[in-house]
C-alpha positions in Angstrom: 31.3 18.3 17.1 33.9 20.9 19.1 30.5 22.3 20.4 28.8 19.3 21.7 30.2 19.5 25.4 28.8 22.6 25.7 26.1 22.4 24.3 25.2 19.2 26.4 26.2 21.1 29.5 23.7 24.0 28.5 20.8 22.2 27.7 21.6 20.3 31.4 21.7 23.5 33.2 18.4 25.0 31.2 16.4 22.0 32.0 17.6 21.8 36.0 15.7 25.7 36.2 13.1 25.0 34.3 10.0 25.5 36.4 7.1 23.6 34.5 8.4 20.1 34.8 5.4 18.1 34.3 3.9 15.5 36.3 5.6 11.7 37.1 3.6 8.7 36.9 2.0 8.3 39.7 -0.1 5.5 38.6 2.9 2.9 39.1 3.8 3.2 43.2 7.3 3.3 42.4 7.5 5.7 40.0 5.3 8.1 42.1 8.3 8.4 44.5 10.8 9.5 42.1 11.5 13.8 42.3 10.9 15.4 39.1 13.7 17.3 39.9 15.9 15.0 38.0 17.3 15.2 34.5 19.8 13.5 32.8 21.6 13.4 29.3 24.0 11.6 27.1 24.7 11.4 23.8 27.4 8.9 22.4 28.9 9.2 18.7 30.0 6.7 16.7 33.6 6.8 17.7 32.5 6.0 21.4 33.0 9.5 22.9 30.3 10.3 24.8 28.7 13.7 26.5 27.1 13.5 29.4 25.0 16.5 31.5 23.0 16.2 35.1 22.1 13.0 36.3 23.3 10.8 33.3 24.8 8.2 35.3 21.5 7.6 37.7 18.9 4.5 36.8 15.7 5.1 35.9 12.7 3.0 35.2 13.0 2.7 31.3 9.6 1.5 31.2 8.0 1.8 27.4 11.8 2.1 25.7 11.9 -1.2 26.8 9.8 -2.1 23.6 12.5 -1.2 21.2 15.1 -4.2 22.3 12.0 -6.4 22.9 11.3 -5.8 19.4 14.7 -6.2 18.0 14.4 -9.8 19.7 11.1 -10.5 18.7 12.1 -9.8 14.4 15.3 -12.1 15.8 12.8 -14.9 16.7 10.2 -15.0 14.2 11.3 -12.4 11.1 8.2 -10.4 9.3 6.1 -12.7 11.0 5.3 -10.6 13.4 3.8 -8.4 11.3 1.0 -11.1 10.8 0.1 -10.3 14.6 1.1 -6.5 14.7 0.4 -3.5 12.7 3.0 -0.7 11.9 0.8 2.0 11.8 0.3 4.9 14.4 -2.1 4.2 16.7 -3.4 7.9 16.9 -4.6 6.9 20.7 -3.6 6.6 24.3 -0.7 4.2 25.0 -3.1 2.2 26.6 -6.5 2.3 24.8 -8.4 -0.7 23.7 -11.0 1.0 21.2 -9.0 0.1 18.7 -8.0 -3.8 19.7 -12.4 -4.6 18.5 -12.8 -2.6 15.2 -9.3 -4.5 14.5 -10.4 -7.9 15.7 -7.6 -7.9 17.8 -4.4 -7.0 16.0 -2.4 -4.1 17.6 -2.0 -1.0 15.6 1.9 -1.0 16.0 4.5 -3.1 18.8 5.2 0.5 20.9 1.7 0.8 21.9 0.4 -1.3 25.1 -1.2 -4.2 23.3 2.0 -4.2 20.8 4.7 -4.9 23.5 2.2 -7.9 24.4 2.0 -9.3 21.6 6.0 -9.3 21.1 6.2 -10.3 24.7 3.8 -13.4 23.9 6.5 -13.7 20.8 9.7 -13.5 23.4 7.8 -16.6 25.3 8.3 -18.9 22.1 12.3 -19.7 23.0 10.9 -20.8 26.2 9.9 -20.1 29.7 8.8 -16.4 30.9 12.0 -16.8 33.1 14.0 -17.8 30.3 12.4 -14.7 28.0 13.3 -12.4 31.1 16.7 -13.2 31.2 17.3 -13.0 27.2 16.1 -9.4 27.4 18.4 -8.5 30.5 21.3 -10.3 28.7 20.5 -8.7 25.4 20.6 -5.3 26.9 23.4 -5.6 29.0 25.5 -6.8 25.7 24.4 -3.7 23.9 25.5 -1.2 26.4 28.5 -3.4 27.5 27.3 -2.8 30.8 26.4 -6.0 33.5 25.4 -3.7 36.3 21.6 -3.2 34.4 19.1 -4.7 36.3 15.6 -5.1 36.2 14.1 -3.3 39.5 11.8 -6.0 41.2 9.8 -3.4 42.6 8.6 -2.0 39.7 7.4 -5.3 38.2 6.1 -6.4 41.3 3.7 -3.1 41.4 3.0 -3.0 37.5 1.5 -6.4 37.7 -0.5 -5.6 41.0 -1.6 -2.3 39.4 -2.1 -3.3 35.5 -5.7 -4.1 35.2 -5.9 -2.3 31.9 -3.1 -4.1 30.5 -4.8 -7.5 31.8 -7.7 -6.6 29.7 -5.8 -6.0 26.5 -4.3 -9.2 27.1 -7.4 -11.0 27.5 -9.2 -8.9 25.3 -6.5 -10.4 22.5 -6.2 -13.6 23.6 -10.1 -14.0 22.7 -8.9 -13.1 19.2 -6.1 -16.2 19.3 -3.2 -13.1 19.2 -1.9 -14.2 22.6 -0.6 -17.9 21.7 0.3 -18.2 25.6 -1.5 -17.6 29.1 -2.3 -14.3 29.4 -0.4 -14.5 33.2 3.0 -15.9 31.1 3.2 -12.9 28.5 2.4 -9.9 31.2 5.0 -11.4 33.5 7.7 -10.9 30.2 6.4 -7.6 29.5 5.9 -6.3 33.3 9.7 -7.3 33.8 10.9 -5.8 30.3 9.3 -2.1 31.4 11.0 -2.4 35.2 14.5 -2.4 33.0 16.6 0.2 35.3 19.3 2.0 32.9 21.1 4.9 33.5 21.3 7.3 30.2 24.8 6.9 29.7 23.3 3.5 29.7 20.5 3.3 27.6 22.4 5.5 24.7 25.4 3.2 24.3 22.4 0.0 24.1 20.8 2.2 21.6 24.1 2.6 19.3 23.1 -0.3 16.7 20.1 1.8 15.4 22.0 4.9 14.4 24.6 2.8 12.7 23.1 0.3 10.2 22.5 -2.3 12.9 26.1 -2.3 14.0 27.5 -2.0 16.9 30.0 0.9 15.4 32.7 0.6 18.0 33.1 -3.1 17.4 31.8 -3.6 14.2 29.2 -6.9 15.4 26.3 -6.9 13.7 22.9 -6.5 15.9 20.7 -6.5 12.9 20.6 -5.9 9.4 20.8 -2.2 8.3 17.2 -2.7 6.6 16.0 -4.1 9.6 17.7 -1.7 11.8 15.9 1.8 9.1 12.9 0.1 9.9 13.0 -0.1 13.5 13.8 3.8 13.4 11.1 4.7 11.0 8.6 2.7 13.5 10.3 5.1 16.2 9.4 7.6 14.5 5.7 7.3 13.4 4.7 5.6 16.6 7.3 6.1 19.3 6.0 8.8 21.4 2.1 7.3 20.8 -0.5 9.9 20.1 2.4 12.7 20.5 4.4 11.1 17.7 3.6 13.8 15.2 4.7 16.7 17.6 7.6 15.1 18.4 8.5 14.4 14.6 7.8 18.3 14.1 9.9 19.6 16.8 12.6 17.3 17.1 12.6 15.8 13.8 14.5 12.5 15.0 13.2 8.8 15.5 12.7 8.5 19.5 11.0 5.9 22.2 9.7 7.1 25.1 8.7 5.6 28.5 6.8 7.0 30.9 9.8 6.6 33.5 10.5 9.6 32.0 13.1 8.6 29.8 13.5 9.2 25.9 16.0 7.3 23.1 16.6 9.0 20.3 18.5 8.5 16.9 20.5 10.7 14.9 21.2 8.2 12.0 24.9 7.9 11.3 25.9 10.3 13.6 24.9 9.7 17.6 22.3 8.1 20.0 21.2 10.3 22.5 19.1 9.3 26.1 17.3 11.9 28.1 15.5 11.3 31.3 13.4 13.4 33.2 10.4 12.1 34.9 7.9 14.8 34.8 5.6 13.9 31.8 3.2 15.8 29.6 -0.8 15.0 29.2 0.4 12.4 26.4 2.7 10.9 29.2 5.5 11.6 27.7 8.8 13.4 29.2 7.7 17.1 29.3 11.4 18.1 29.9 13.7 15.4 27.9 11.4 16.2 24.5 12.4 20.0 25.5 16.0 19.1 25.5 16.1 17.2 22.4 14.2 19.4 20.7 16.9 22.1 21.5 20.1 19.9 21.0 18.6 18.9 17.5 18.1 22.6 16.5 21.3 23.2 17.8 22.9 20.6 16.5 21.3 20.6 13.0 20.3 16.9 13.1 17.2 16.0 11.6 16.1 13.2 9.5 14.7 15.9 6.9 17.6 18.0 6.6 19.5 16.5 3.7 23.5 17.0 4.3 25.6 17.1 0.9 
């Protein structure tokens, strides 16, 4: 790892001169104001040390990487339950698409899509009131990366729920299956509030150290989940984490990941590191056009890769 800092800083200063930056969301008012100039790294090892490049220590909207820690509290809730009410199978469509919610009577191809996060955000309601749900997320977040000063920016919920009419109808759509088991209303106002999460990377890769290291927090040794439950929240990652870009993201970076169309991307080198990347340009999948460059080249300079087989 004697390399790491430099190779952190490198891949910082590449991605601050790179010229085709892709475009930001401009669909959510709040994100539209946000300069694609911005990028940010950090990748954190098991020991704690962490390496940070650009703007590392600026909040971002972390939007769809949200759904991870939803997730992780939704299997806490209700076990493979959920997997009565939620496939695990790519989607192979837009984040937000609803083809597939009728030729599926209602069942969401996997929890990272749209319709998914709903669903588990319909599952979050069961411990109690959407205020109470809201706060569990913050809370659980905020233990993960130690950190109290993560927030969830108002502003962006506010405009996500004046602005999500598609999400509305996936809601409804399910709910007209019996998949929603609450008001429609209830389980967009947990899941509107869970996207406007506002981490920093430095952040959002010390929240994400628990799936690189058998569900443990590695520093402190508390368990977050078990280490099966904690392979298969990285393999979902990796099949479905970057929606109907999840293949070309396996194939260049070779590493489970979440993105969010905030711009920011968790990854998992299992074992070995988390690593966050934000940059809020996106590519036509509306992913981060810039932080799946840089992972891609600190995994091929790095050597870490699911498929490579160390020994």
């Amino acid at each position: 790892m004697s390399n790491l800092a430099a190779i952190v800083a490198d891949i910082a200063e590449e991605m601050r001169g790179a010229s085709e930056r892709g475009r930001v969301a401009d669909y959510i008012p709040p994100l539209a104001c946000v300069s694609p100039d911005r990028f940010g790294i950090a990748v954190v090892l098991a020991d704690g040390t962490e390496y940070l490049g650009g703007d590392a220590d600026e909040p971002f909207s972390i939007q769809s990487v949200s759904k991870v820690f939803s997730l992780t509290l939704a299997l806490g809730l209700i076990g493979d339950g959920l997997w009565a009410r939620v496939g695990r199978e790519p989607s192979g469509s837009a984040f937000n698409s609803i083809v597939q919610l009728e030729t599926e009577q209602g069942i969401p191809r996997n929890p990272f899509i749209n319709a998914g996060a709903i669903v588990v955000a319909d599952v979050l309601l069961g411990g109690g009131t959407p205020a109470e749900a809201i706060a569990g997320v913050l809370r659980f977040v905020r233990g993960l990366a130690g950190d109290e000063r993560i927030t969830i920016d108002a502003s962006v919920a506010a405009a996500e729920q004046a602005t999500g009419f598609r999400n509305f109808a996936l809601a409804n759509y399910m709910r007209s299956f019996g998949n929603l088991h609450h008001p429609v209303e209830q389980a967009l106002g947990v899941y509107f509030h869970q996207c406007a999460l506002a981490m920093s990377c430095r952040q959002l890769a010390l929240a994400g150290r628990f799936l690189a290291h058998d569900g443990r927090d590695p520093v402190t040794g508390r368990c977050i989940v078990t280490p099966q439950r904690a392979r298969r929240i990285n393999a979902l990652m990796m099949l479905c984490g970057h929606y109907d870009n999840s293949g070309e993201f396996a194939f260049r970076v070779g590493l489970p990941g979440k993105s969010g169309v905030g711009g920011g991307i968790l990854a998992v080198v299992p074992g070995v590191a988390t690593i966050a990347v934000w940059s809020p340009g996106l590519n036509a999948k509306g992913n981060s056009q810039l932080g799946a460059l840089a992972l891609e080249r600190l995994a091929t300079r790095m050597g870490w890769s699911v498929f490579e087989v160390k020994g």
